[in-house]
N, C-alpha and C positions, 0 to 999 in steps of 0.2 A: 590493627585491632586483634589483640589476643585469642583466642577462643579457645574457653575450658567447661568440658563435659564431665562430671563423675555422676557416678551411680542414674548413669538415665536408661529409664524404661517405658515402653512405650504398648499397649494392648488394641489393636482394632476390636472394636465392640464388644467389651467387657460385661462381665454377666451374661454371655450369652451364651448358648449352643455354637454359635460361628467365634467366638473369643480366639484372636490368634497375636502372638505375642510376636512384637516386631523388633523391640530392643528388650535388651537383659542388661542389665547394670551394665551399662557402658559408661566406660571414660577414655576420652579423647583429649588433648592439648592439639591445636593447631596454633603457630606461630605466626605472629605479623611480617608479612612480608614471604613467605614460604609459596610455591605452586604444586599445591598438593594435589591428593590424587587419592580416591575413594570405589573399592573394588571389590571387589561379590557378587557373586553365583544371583539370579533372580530368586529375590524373595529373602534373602540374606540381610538386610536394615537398610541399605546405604539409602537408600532413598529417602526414606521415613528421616533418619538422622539428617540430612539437611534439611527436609523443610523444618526443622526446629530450629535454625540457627537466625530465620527469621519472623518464625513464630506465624509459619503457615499451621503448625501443630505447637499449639501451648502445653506449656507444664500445667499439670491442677492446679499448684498451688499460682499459679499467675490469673485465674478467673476469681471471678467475684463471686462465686458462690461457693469456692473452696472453705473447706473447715479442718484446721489443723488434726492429724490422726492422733487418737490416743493409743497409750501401749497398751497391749493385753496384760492379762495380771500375770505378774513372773513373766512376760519377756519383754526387752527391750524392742525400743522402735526399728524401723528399719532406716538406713541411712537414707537420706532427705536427697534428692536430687539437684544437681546445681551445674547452672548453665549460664556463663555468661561470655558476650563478645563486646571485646572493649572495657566500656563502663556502662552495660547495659546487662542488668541481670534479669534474664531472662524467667525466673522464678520468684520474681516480683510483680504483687498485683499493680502497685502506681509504675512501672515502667514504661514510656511511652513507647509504644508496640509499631507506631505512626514514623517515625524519627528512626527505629531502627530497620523500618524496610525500607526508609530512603538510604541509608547505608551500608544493606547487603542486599544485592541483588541477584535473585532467580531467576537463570535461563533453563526454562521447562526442554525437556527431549524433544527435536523437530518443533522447535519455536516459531518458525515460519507457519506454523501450523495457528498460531493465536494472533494474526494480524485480522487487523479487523477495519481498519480504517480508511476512509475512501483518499487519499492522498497518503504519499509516503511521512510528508512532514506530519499529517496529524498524529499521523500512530506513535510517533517518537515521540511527539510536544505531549501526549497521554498523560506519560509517566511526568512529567516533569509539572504539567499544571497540577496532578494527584498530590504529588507531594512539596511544591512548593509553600513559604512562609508569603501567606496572603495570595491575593490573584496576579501574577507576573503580568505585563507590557507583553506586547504582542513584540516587542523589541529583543525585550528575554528573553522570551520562547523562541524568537529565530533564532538568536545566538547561542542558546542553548542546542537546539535541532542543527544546528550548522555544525556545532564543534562536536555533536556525539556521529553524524554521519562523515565527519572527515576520521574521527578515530577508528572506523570499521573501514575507511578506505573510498566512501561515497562521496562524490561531490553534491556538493545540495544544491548549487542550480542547477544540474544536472536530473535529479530526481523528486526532489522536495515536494513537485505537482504529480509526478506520474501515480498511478494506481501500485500498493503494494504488489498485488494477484498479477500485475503485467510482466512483473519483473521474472530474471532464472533463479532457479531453488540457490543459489549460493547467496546471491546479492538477498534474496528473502529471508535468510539467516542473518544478514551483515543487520538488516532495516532492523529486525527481532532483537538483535543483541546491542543495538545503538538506544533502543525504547528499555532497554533497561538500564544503559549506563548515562543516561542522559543526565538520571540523577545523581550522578559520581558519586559512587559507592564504592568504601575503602575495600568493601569484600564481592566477589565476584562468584558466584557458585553457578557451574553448569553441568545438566545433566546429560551425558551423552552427546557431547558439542557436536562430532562428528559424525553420530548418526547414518546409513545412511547415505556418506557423502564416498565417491571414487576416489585412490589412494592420494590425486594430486587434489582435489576438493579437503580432503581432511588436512594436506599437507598448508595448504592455506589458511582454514579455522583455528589451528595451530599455531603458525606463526601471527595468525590477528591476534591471538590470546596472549600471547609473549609481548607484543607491543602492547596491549593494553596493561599487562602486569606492570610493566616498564613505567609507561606513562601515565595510566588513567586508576590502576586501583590497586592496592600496595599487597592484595592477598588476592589468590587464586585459588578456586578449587573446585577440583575436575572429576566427577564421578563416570566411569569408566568400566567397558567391561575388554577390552584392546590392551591386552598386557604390555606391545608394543609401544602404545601412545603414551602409557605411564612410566613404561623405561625412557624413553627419549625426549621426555618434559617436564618429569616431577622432580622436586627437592627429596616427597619424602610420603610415603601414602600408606594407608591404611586397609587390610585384611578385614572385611565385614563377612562374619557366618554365622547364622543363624541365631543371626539378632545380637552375637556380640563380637567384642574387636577380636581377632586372630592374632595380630602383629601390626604394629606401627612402625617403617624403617625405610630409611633411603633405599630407593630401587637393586644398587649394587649390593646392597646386605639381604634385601627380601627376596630378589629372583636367583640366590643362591642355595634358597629354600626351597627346591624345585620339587619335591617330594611331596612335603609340606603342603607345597601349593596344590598340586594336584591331588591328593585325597582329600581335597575338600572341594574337587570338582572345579578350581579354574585353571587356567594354561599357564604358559610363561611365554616370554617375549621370544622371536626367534635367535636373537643372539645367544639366549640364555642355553637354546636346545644344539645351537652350532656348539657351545662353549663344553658343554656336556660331548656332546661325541668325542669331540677333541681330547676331553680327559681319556676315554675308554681305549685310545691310541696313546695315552701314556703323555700326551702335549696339557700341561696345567697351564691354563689362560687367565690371566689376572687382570679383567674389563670392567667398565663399569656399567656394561650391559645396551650402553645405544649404540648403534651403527658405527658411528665415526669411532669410537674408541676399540671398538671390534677389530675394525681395519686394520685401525693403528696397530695394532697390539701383533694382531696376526702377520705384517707384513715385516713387523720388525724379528719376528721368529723367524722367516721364509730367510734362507739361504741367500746370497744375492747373484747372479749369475758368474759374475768374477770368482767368487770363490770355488769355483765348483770343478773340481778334475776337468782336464781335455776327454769329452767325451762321454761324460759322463752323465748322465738321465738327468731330467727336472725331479725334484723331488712329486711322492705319488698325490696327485689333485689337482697335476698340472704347471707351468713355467711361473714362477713368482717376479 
């Protein structure tokens, strides 16, 4: 499922004394099949811009009580906003609004935090009797809770009876993020997955997310404030400041905007700050900013011990 944003804007409580504008004419393309990645400073849109995407926050014109604007005299309208994912235009009032949260689904920040159900199987069966076509078999409903708790890594004999609340904070993210994909939804949006989580806890949310892109939903996308987690897992992400887009680009083009980045108040991945020293020593490194390619890159620079005079010093930062 495609997804195409132009001219979207967005105001928290308009006409008012508190009126605060959250998007400004944004436009976004996200491609099907990409693991994207969405970044900004708190208070920057990113947030606000996905829950559009499944119509947690409608366009006007998509309610029933919208009435088309007319121009003022002598100026033209302003450009109309248009939002669609897939074949779902989201700026349509007949658009079934039902049918597209069963095929994008929101994982809220600390999602473990919105379980509610006295068994681990009901919480996941939730979503799936919400949005199934008619009342499912309690047949379906296992098989459904079976196959979204084996794609988070849980066995369902294993837990399907226990209490969510029993479980450790990681497995209570797996139960949270299986109750949304239960509905296999082509699009997958989460807010801050790793939250929160110790370096090897996030290194796990991570890799569940890659298998699920793989297997379970053909698009991913990851809002993030870990410039790290977005070098080491995205295709390709997006710059959100103050309400509109900065930059759209594969990681290895964006965190070479290190300047950039930082005067609009967010970091850059640590490769990106090793990569940087490295120039100011006159060493130009050509990475594509994740770890493993850092390595690579540096190691194949590093002299190798054979070549090196009888006698002669490790180069300075230690024996390569």
């Amino acid at each position: 499922m495609r997804i195409v944003a132009e001219h979207l804007s967005y105001t928290y409580n308009p006409k008012s004394p508190f009126a605060a504008a959250a998007l400004k004419d944004v436009s976004l393309t996200i491609e099907e099949g990409e693991f994207f990645g969405i970044i900004g400073h708190t208070g920057s849109g990113k947030s606000t811009f996905v829950q559009h995407l499944n119509g947690l926050i409608r366009l006007p014109s998509s309610l029933k009580r919208y009435k088309k604007p007319k121009a003022k005299k002598g100026q033209p309208l302003p450009p109309q906003p248009v939002l669609t994912v897939g074949t779902f235009d989201l700026a349509d009032k007949k658009t079934d609004f039902r049918a597209l949260r069963k095929s994008v689904g929101m994982v809220f920040q600390y999602p473990e935090y919105q379980l509610f159900a006295e068994t681990v199987r009901d919480d996941v069966a939730f979503g799936f009797k919400n949005f199934a076509d008619g009342k499912p078999t309690k047949e379906e409903t296992d098989a459904a809770v079976r196959a979204a708790l084996a794609a988070v890594g849980l066995d369902y004999d294993t837990y399907a009876e226990q209490s969510p609340f029993d479980l450790s904070g990681g497995q209570k993210r797996r139960v949270a993020i299986a109750g949304v994909i239960v509905t296999r939804p082509e699009v997958l949006v989460l807010d801050e997955p790793a939250a929160g989580l110790d370096p090897l806890g996030k290194r796990e949310v991570m890799e569940l997310l890659h298998k699920l892109h793989r297997e379970w939903c053909k698009t991913v996308i990851v809002v993030s404030h870990d410039m790290d987690e977005i070098a080491e897992n995205c295709t390709r992400a997006a710059v959100f400041s103050e309400g509109t887009v900065a930059a759209a680009l594969p990681p290895r083009e964006l965190f070479r905007r290190a300047d950039e980045l930082t005067a609009l108040g967010l970091d850059v991945p640590l490769t990106a700050k090793l990569c940087a020293g490295l120039m100011r020593r006159g060493i130009a490194l050509d990475c594509d900013f994740t770890t493993e390619d850092f390595i690579r890159k540096v190691l194949e620079r590093a002299p190798r011990r054979a070549d090196r005079e009888p006698g002669a010093l490790p180069p300075e930062g230690g024996e390569a």
